[in-house]
N, C-alpha and C positions, 0 to 999 in steps of 0.2 A: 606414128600418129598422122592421118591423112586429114584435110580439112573435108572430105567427102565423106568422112566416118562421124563429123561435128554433126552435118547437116541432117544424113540419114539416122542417127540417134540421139537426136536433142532433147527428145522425153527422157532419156534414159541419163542424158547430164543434170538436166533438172531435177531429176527425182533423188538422183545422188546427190546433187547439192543442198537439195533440203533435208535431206535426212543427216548427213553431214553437220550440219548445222545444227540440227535439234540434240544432235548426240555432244556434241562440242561445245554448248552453252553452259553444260555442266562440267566441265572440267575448268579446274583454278588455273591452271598453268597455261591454256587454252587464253584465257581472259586476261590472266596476268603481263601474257607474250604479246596479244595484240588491241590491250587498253590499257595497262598500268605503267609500262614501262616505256611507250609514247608519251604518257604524260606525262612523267616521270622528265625524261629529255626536255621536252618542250619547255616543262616549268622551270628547268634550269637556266635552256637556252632564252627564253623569253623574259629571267631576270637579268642574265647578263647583257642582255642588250635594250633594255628598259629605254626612250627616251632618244632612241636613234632611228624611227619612223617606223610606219607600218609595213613598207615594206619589207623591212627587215622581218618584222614579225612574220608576217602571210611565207617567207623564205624558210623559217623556222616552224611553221604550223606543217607546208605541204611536206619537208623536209622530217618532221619527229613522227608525221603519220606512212612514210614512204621506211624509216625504220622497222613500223610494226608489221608490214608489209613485207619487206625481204626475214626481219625472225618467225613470220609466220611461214611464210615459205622454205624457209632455210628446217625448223624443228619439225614445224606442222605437215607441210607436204612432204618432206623429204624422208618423212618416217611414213607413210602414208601407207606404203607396201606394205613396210618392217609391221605396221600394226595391226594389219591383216594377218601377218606372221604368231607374230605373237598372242593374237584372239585365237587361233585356229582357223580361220575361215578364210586364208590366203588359196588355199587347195580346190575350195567350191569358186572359190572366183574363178579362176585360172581354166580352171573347167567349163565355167559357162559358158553359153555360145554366142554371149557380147561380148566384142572387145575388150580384153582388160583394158586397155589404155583409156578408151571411154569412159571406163568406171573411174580410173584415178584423174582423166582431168575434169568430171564433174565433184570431185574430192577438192581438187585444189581452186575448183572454181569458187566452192564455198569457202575457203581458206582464206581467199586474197579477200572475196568481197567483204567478208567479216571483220576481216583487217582496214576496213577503208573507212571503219567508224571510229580507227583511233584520229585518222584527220579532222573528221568531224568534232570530236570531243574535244581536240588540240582547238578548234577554231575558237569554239565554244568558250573555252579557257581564257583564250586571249581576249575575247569580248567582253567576257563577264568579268574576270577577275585580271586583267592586266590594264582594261580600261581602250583597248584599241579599236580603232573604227577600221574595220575590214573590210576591203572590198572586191573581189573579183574584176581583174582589169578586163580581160577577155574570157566571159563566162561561158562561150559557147567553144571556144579552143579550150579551153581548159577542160570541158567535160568531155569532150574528143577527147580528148588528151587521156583523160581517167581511164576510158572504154579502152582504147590504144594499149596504155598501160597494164590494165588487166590482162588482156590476150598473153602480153609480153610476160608476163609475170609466172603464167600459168603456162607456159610454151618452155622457160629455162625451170620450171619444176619438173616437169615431165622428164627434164635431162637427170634429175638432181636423186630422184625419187626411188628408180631401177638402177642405179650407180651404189646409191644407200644399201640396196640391200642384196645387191651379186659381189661387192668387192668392200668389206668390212672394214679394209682399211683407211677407204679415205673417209668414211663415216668418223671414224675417231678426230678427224678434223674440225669437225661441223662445229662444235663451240671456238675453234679458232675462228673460222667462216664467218661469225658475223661482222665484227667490229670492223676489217681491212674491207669488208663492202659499203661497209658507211660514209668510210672516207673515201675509198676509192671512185662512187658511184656520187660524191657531189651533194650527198641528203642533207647536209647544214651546213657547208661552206665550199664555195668552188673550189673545183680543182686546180685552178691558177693557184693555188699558193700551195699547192705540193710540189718536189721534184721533178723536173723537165721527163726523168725516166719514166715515171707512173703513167703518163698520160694516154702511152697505148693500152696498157692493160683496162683503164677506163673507157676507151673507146670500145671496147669488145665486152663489156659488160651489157646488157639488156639495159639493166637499173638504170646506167648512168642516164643511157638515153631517154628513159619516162622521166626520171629527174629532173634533166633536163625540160623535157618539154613543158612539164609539170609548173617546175620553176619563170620560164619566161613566162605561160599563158598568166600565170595567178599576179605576177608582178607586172607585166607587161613589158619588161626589159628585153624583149625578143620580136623581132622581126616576123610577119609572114613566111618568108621565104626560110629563116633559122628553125623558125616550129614546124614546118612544113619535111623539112631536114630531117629532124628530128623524129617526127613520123615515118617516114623512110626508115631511118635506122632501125628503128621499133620494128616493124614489119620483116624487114630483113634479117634480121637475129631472132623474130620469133619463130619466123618458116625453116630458119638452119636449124633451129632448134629442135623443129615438130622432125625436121627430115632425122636428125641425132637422133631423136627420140622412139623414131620407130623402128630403127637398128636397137635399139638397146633394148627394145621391148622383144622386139624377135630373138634374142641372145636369152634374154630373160624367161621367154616361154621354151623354149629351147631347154633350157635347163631347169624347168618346174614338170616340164611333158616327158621331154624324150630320155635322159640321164638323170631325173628325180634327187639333183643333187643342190636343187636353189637352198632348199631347208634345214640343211645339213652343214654347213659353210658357215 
């Protein structure tokens, strides 16, 4: 995936994300993954901690909506391929003379963004029915932040997506996959209070680092220079990403064109 393939077919991401969309609105499991079971979280976490400020809250709103976000990504994109498989219509992609990878990261483009309405509804929650006065400390780092995070999001899908469906095996993992990224990536409580051993693997996580940025702009417990960092990190693990991800795509068409053996496996 090159960022000069983003720029010369951004009609073609667009049009994939909204059809994407219109097709995804109807499915329950779609809706359930990235609005019911953010609120779900949130409403736990925001009884438990009832009465101990809103920052706590705003920590747990950007946190239960950064959940619906990686299961969206982890079920939704990561089958994105496998569903083109399984429709029939994996073969006419693969064949077209766009880029596939174009076509799946304007798939996953709609995936995260549709996911980012469980924040919104998490916020919602807390306003209306927890009683919190929310406020964005840093509204304008924080929507950086959001943009930042998307790319990053949709950058470790592209990894997640042709992995799913050339090596079967580690697919059978995917329901283990979500829950050790919640804790590991910081989405409702720092990682200070895990084991000293975890904390590189959360360094090398994408999530951790939108969390993170996430996290300080919305509370303000962050520094210029910390979310500034943080951005950094995002961008550098998005690019290693794209760079993964256009190996794995070329492995991928490789074995859909030349040995016709993607479908079969």
């Amino acid at each position: 995936m090159s960022i000069k393939n983003l720029f010369r077919y951004w009609r073609t991401v667009i049009t994939v994300a909204e059809i994407t969309l219109r097709h995804q609105w109807n499915d329950s499991f779609i809706l359930f993954a990235v609005l019911i079971q953010p609120m779900v979280i949130a409403i736990l976490a925001l009884f438990m901690l009832r009465g101990t400020g809103d920052n706590y809250a705003m920590f747990v709103i950007v946190g239960s909506g950064l959940t619906g976000l990686w299961s969206s990504l982890l079920f939704i994109s990561g089958n994105s391929i496998n569903g083109e498989r399984w429709q029939g219509t994996l073969e006419a992609l693969v064949a077209a003379p766009l880029p596939f990878d174009v076509i799946i990261f304007g798939k996953n483009l709609a995936n995260v963004v549709q996911s980012l309405l469980s924040m919104t509804a998490s916020y919602l929650l807390a306003a209306l029915f927890f009683g919190y006065s929310l406020e964005m400390t840093l509204p304008l780092l924080f929507f950086s932040s959001v943009l930042l995070s998307i790319f990053a999001f949709i950058s470790f899908g592209l990894i997640i997506a042709p992995l799913f469906i050339m090596y079967r095996g580690i697919q059978q993992w995917q329901n283990a996959m979500e829950f050790p990224v919640y804790i590991l990536a910081g989405f409702l409580f720092p990682i200070a209070l895990l084991p000293g051993w975890t904390t590189p693997i959360s360094y090398i996580l994408p999530p951790y680092w939108a969390a993170r940025a996430l996290h300080e702009t919305s509370t303000g417990a962050g520094d210029l220079s910390t979310i500034i960092f943080a951005w950094g990190m995002m961008l550098l693990f998005s690019f290693i990403a794209l760079f993964v991800a256009s190996k794995l795509f070329k492995l991928m068409l490789y074995k859909a064109r030349v040995d016709a053996s993607l479908n079969t496996e």
